[in-house]
Each structure stands twice: as C-alpha cells, then as structure tokens.
C-alpha positions as semicolon CSV with decimal commas, in nm:
position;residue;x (nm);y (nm);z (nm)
1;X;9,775;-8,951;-8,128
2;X;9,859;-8,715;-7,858
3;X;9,804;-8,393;-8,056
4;X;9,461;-8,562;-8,102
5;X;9,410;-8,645;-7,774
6;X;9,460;-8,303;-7,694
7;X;9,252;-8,125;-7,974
8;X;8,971;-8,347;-7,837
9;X;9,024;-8,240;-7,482
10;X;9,004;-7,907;-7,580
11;X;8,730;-7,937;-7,804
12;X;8,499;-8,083;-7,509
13;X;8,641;-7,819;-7,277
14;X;8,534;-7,574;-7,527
15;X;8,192;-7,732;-7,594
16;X;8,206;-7,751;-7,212
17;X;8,239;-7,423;-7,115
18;X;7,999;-7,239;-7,424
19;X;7,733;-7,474;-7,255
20;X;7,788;-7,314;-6,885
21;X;7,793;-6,975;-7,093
22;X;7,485;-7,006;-7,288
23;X;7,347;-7,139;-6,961
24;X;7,454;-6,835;-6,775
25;X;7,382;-6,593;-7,065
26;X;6,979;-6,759;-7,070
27;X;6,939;-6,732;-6,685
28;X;7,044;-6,370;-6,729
29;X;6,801;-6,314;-7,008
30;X;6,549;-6,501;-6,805
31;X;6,617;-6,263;-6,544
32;X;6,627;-5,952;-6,685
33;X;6,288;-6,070;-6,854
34;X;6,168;-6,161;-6,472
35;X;6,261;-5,802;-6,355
36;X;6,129;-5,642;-6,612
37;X;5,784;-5,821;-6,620
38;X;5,833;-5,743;-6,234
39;X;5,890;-5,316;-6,275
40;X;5,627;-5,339;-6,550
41;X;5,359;-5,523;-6,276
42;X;5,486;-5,274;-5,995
43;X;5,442;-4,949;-6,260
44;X;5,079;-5,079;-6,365
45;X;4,986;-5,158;-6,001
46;X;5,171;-4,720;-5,889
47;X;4,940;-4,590;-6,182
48;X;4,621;-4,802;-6,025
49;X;4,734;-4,698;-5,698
50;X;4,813;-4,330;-5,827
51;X;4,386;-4,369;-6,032
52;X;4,243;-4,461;-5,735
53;X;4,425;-4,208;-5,477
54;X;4,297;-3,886;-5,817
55;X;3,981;-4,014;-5,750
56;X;3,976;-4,040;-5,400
57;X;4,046;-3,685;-5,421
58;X;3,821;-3,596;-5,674
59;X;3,570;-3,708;-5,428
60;X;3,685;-3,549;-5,111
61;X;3,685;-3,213;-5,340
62;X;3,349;-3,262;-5,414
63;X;3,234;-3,335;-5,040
64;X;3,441;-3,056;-4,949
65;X;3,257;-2,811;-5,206
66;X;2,908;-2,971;-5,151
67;X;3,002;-2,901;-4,771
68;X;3,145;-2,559;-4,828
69;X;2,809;-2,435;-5,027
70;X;2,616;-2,625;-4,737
71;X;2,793;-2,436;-4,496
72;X;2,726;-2,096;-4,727
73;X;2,341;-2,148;-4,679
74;X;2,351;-2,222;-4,332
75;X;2,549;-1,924;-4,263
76;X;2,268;-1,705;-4,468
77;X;2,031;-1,858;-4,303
78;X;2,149;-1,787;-3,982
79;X;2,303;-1,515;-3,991
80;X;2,163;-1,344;-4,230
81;X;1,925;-0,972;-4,109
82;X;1,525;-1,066;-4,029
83;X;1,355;-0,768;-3,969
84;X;1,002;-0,833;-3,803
85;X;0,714;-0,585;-3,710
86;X;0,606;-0,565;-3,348
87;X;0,235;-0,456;-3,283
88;X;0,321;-0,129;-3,152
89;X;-0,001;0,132;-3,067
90;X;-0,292;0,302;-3,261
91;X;-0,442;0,679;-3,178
92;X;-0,778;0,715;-3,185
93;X;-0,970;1,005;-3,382
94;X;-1,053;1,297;-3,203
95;X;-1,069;1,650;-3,243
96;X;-0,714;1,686;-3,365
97;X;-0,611;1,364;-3,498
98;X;-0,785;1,099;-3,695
99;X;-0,734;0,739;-3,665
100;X;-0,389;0,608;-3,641
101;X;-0,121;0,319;-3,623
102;X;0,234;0,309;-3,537
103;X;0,425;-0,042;-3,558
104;X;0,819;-0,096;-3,482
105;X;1,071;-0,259;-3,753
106;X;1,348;-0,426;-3,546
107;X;1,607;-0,624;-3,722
108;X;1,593;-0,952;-3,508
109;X;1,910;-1,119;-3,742
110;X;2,283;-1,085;-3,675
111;X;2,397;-0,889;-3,930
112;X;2,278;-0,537;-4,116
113;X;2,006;-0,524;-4,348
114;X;2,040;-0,236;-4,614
115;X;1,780;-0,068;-4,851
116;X;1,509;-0,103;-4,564
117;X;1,211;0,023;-4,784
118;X;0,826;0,017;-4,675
119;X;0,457;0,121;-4,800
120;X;0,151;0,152;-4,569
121;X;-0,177;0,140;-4,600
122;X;-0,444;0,215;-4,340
123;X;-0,840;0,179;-4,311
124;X;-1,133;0,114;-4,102
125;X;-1,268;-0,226;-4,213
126;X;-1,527;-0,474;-4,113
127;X;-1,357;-0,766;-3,958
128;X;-1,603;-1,017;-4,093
129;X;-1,578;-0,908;-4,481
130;X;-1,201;-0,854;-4,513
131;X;-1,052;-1,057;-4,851
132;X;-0,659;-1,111;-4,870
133;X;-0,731;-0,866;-5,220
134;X;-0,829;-0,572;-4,941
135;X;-0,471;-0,599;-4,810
136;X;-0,261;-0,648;-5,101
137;X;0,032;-0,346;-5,201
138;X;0,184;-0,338;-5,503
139;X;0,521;-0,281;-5,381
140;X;0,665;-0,179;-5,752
141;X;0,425;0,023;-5,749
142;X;0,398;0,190;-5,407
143;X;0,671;0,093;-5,229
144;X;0,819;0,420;-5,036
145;X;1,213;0,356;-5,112
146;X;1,418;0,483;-4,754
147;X;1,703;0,373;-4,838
148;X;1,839;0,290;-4,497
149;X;2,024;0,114;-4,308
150;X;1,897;-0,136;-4,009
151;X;2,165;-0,257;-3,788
152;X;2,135;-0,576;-3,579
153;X;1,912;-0,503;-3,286
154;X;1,819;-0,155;-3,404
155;X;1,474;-0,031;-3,482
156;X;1,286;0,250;-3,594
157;X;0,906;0,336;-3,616
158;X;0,660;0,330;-3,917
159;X;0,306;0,467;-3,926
160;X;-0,009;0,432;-4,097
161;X;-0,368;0,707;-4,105
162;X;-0,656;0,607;-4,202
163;X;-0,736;0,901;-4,472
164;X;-1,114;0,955;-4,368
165;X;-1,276;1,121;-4,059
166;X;-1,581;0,988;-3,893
167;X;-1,867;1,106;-3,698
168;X;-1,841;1,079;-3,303
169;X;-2,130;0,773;-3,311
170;X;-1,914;0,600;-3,572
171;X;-1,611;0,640;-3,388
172;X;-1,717;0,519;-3,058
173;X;-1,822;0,134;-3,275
174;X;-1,482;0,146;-3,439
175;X;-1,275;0,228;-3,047
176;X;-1,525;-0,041;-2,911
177;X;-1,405;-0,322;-3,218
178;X;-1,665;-0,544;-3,238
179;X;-1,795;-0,497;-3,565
180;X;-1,498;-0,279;-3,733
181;X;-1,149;-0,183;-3,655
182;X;-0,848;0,046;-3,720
183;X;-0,632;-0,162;-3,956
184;X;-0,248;-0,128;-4,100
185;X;-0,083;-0,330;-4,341
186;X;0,181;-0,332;-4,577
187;X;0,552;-0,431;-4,706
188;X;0,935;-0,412;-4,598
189;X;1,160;-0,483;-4,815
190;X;1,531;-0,535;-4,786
191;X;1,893;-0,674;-4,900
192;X;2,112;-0,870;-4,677
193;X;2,457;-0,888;-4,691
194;X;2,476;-1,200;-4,848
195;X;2,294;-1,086;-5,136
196;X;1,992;-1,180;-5,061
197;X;1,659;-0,991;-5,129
198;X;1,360;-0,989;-4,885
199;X;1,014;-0,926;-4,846
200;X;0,793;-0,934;-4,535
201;X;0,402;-0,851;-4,545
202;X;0,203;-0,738;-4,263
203;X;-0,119;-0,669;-4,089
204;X;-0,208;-0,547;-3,790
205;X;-0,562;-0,424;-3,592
206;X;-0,673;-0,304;-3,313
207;X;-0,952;-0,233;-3,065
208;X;-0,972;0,056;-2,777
209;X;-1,100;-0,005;-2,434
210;X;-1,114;0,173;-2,101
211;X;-0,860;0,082;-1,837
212;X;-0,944;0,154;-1,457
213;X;-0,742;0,480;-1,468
214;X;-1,064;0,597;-1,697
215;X;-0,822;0,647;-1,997
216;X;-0,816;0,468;-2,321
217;X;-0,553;0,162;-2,353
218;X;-0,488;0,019;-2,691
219;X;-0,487;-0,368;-2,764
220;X;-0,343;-0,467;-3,055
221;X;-0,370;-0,834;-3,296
222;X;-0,199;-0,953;-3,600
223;X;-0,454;-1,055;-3,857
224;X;-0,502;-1,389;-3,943
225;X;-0,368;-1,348;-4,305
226;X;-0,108;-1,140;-4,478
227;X;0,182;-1,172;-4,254
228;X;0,446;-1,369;-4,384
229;X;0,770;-1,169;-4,256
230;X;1,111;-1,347;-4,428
C-alpha cells in the first residue's frame, strides 16, 4: 500500500510539474511570438519611416534642382553682357564729305560679350513714308563679322554713309528735317558667356540746326520702330 502510495505521489508530482512546464514552455512560445510580431511591426514601421524620409529627399532634390536652374537663369539674366547703341552724332554733306552717322556700342551688362558683329545701313528718307520693310538687314546675309571682343563697360564706335550726294538746295531740307532726314539702322549681334546668342536692331535719325555760336549742332532721335536691343 505504501509503494502505492508513493507511485501515486509521484505520479501527481510528475503530472504536477509537466503542467508548470508546458505552462512555462507556452508563455515562452507566446512570447517569443509577441516579440517577434513586435520586431516585425517595428521593421515595417523603419522601412515606412526609411519610404517616407527617400521621398522626402527625392523632393528636396528636386526643389533643389528646380532652384539651382532658377538660379542659372537669373544669373544669365543678370549678369549676362547687353550691349546697347547710344545716339551718338551725324556729319552733314559738304564739299568733302557726304552725309554721315556715327553711333556708340557700349556693353551695359556685367560680363564680356564675344563675336560683337554689326551691318549698317544708311539713307536719306522721308519721315512720313518709312515701312518697318525700309529698315530691315538680312543679317545672314550682310552681317559684317568683327569678331571682337566687348568688355563690361567698354565701347567702341560704328558708322553709317548715306551712298548718294545731293545738291546744295536738297541738302539744306534734309539739315533742316522737316520733311526728310539722315537715317542709320542696322544689327549687333553677339554671344555671351553663358552661351547665349543675341541680337539687337536699331534705328536712329537726325536733324541739323544752328546753335548761337552760328555753327551747326546735331540732334539726334531713335525711331519709333526697329529698335529692339536684347
């Protein structure tokens, strides 16, 4: 009765104890399942994180580029050469020299413009029947290539003569201006540094009067079309 006693204690201390280690063996399982569910919801939420941080720089890459080429054609703009035409002076015809114009290319920008090319043409014409087709140059065609340089600030004259000669009553109406006029026009072209490639049209007349000193000053007008200096 004893032994039995005893196999039966044993038997319950057994059953006992394989309960408290199937217990302790589920909570570990339940655990490990817990953690793992855990590192698998932290890893999802790192590669959202990490998705959202790539695009976050995919868009500050952009803005930096769309700012970068902003900045690139601001700084042509800016600084970039402009080379205008100032008015200048105009000879008239006498018994020497026939009837004349001399305007002034100044680069007004900040940096050098290069291939500094030009064509001009000048005429006595009738203020009242001039058509933008009287003033047009074909500047493939007749463009005089100089080849030059034009630093910022620096200039350099240009000149235009009217081929024909014209008697002394003629040229008297044309110094006076009212009806006709000496008139230049013309093209500059020209590269900028930044790659750029410019044009600028021009023209120019002007009208001769007599000053107090009893000499001949020279006014001078930019016409109301065909100047369009880039």
């Amino acid at each position: 009765m004893w032994i039995t006693l005893a196999l039966a204690f044993i038997t319950g201390a057994l059953a006992f104890y394989t309960a408290r280690l199937w217990k302790a063996t589920k909570t570990m399982v339940d655990s490990a399942d817990a953690t793992s569910q855990r590192q698998s919801n932290e890893m999802q939420a790192s590669i959202a994180e990490a998705a959202h941080s790539t695009s976050a720089l995919e868009k500050i890459a952009k803005v930096t580029l769309d700012n970068a080429n902003l900045m690139k054609g601001v700084m042509h703009q800016q600084m970039r050469a402009y080379i205008a035409i100032k008015i200048g002076t105009a000879i008239h015809q006498d018994k020497k020299l026939k009837f004349a114009a001399n305007q002034v290319l100044v680069n007004s920008g900040y940096t050098p413009a290069r291939n500094v090319s030009y064509s001009t043409k000048a005429a006595i014409l009738t203020i009242e029947n001039i058509s933008p087709q009287d003033l047009v140059i074909s500047v493939n065609g007749e463009i005089l290539t100089n080849n030059t340089g034009l630093a910022p600030r620096q200039q350099f004259s240009i000149q235009g003569v009217v081929e024909n000669r014209f008697l002394d009553a003629e040229v008297a109406e044309i110094m006076n201006g009212d009806k006709k006029r000496p008139f230049i026009w013309g093209a500059v072209t020209y590269d900028d540094v930044f790659g750029g490639h410019c044009v600028s049209n021009f023209c120019l007349h002007y009208r001769f009067y007599l000053g107090l000193d009893d000499k001949y000053h020279v006014a001078g007008y930019f016409h109301s079309s065909h100047n369009d200096g880039t």
